[in-house]
C-alpha positions as CSV (number, residue, x, y, z in Angstrom):
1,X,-14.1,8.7,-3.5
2,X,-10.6,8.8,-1.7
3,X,-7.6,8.2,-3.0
4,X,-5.7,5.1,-1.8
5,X,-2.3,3.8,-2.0
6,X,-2.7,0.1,-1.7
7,X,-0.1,-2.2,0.7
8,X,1.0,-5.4,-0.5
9,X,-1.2,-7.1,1.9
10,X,-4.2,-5.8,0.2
11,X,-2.8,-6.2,-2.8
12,X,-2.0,-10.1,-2.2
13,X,-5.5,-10.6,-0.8
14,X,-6.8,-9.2,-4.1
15,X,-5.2,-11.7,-6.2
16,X,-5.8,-14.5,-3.8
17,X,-9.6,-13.9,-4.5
18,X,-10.2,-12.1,-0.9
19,X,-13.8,-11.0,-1.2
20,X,-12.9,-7.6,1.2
21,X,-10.1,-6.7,-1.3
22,X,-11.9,-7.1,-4.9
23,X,-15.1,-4.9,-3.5
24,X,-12.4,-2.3,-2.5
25,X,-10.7,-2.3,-5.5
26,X,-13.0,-2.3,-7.7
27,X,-14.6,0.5,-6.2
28,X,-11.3,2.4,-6.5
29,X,-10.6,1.5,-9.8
30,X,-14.3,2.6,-10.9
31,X,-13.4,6.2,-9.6
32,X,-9.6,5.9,-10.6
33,X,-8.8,6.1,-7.0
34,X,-6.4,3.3,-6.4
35,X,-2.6,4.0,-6.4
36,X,0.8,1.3,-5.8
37,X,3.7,2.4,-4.9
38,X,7.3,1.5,-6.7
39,X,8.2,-0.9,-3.4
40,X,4.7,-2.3,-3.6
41,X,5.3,-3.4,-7.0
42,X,8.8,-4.8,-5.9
43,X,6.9,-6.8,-3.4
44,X,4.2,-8.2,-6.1
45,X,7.4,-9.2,-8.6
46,X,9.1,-11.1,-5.6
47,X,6.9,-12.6,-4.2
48,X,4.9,-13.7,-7.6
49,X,4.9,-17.3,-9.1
50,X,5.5,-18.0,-12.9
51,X,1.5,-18.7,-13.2
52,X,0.7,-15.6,-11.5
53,X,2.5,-13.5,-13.7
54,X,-0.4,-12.1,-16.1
55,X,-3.1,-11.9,-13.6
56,X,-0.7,-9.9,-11.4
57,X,0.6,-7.5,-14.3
58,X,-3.3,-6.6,-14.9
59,X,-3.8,-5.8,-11.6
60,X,-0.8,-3.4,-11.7
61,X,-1.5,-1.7,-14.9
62,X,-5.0,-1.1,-13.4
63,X,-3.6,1.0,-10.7
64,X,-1.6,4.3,-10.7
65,X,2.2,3.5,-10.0
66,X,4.0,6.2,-7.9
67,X,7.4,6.6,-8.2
68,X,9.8,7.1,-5.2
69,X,10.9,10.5,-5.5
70,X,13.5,12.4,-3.2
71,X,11.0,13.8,-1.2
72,X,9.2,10.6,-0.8
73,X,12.5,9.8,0.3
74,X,13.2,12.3,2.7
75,X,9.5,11.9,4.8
76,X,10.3,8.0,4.9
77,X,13.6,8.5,6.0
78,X,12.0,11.3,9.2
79,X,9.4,8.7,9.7
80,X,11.9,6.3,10.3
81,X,13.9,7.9,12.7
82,X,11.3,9.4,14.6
83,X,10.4,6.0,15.2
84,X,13.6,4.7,16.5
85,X,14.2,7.6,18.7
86,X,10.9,6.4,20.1
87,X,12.5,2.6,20.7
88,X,10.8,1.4,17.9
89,X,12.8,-0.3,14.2
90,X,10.3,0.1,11.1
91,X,10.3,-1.7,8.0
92,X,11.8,0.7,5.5
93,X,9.2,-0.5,2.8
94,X,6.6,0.4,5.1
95,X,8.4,4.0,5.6
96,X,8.1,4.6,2.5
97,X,4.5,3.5,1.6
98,X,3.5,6.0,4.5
99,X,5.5,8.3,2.8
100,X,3.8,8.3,-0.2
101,X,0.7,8.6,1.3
102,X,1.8,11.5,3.0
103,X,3.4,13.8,-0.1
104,X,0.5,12.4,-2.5
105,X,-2.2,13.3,0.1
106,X,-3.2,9.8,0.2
107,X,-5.1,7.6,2.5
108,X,-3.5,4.0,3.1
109,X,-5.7,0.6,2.5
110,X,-3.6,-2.2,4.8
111,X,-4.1,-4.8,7.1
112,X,-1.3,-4.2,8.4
113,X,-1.9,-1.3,11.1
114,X,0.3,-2.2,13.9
115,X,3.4,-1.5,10.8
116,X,1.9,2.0,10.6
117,X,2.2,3.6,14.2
118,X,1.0,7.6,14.0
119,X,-0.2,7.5,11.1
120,X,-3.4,9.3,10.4
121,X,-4.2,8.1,6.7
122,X,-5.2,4.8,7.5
123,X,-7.6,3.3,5.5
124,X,-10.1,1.3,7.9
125,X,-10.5,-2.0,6.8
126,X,-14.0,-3.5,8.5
127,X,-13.0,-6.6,10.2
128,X,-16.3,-8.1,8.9
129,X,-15.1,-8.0,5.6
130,X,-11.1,-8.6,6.0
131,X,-9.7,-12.2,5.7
């Protein structure tokens, strides 16, 4: 089974009850396979209602956390300007999810492609099963 690093948009659709998101993360989680990153996690917290709050903290502790390390920042930091000397502004959050799929040899589960230009970790999503 790969190992994934999860975006929040996957992540959302999970707890929204997506039926694309709980088969992949199940799957993951039956091989110990599914990974969030530090910024992922910042995303979940901010943008999570009070109700929300225990289903949400069992889907984190079901998943690997990964920290942001120097390194991580350092790769996130090229990513980004290799983009903007191309004419194109990333989301630094998204920088850094890359980033950590890069130095953990990671693939990437989002829906999200167009946020992830070059990058060769992409996790395809079939658009039969995505929302």
């Amino acid at each position: 089974m790969r190992r994934v690093v999860i975006d929040s948009d996957v992540a959302i659709d999970y707890l929204r009850g997506k039926e694309y998101a709980l088969k992949l993360l199940k799957k993951l989680w039956r091989s110990d396979a599914a990974f969030l990153s530090a910024t992922t996690l910042f995303e979940l917290y901010a943008g999570m209602r009070d109700s929300e709050k225990e289903f949400t903290e069992d889907f984190i502790r079901a998943c690997n956390i990964l920290p942001i390390t120097t390194q991580i920042s350092r790769v996130a930091g090229d990513l980004y300007r290799a983009q903007r000397k191309q004419g194109e502004t990333l989301d630094a959050i998204d920088c850094i999810n890359h980033a950590v799929a890069i130095v953990h040899d990671l693939h990437l589960a989002t829906r999200n492609v167009s946020h992830y230009p070059n990058c060769d970790r992409l996790l395809e999503i079939e658009p039969s099963h995505a929302p």
